[in-house]
DRENMAR-851668 format. One record per residue (C-alpha): y, x, z. Coordinates in steps of 0.5 Angstrom, whole numbers, plus 2048, in hexadecimal, padded with zeros to 3 digits. Example, Ala and Ser with C-alpha at 12.3 -4.5 7.8 and 13.67 -1.06 7.14 Angstrom:
REM DRENMAR-851668
7F7819810;7FE81B80E;
***
This chain:
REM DRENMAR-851668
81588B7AB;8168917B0;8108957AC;8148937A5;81A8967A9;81689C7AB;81489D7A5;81A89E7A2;81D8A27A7;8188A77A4;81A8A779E;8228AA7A0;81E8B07A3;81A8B179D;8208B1798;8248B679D;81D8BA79C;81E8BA794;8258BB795;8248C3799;81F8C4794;8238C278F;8298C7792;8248CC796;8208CD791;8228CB78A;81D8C6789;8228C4784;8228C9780;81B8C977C;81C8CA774;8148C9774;8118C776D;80A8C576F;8088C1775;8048C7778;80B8CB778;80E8C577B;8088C4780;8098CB783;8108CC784;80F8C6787;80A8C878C;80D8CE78E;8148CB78F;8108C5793;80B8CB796;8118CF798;8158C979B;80F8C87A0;80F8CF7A3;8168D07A3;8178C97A6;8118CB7AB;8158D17AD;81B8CE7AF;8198C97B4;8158CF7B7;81B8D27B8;81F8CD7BA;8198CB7BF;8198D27C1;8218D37C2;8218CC7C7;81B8CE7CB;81E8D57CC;8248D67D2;82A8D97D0;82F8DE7D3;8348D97D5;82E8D47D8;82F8D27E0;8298D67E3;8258D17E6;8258D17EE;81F8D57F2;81B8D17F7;81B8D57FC;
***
């Protein structure tokens, strides 16, 4: 029961990709009247998704390890 429900956790992650791709990247938006037309636009949009989801939990990794102006200074041991 608990793998089963795991599972389907899974597939809301899933469909909120699908859906930025969709919103992002007009994965929508393809007129393609052949598979290979439809096949490429679809690998560049799932291409481009990947990098740009890649660069984004870079930075955000990046922005929380990083002190800001504003953060309390860590006391010296003396």
């Amino acid at each position: 029961m608990a793998e089963l429900a795991a599972v389907a956790g899974l597939r809301w992650a899933i469909e909120e990709c699908f859906e930025r791709a969709k919103d992002d990247l007009g994965l929508d938006h393809c007129e393609a009247r052949s598979w290979h037309g439809w096949h490429r636009h679809m690998s560049l949009c799932m291409a481009a998704l990947a990098f740009l989801s890649k660069l984004s939990a870079d930075l955000r990794r990046s922005a929380s390890s990083k002190p800001n102006e504003t953060s309390p200074k860590e006391p010296i041991a003396a």
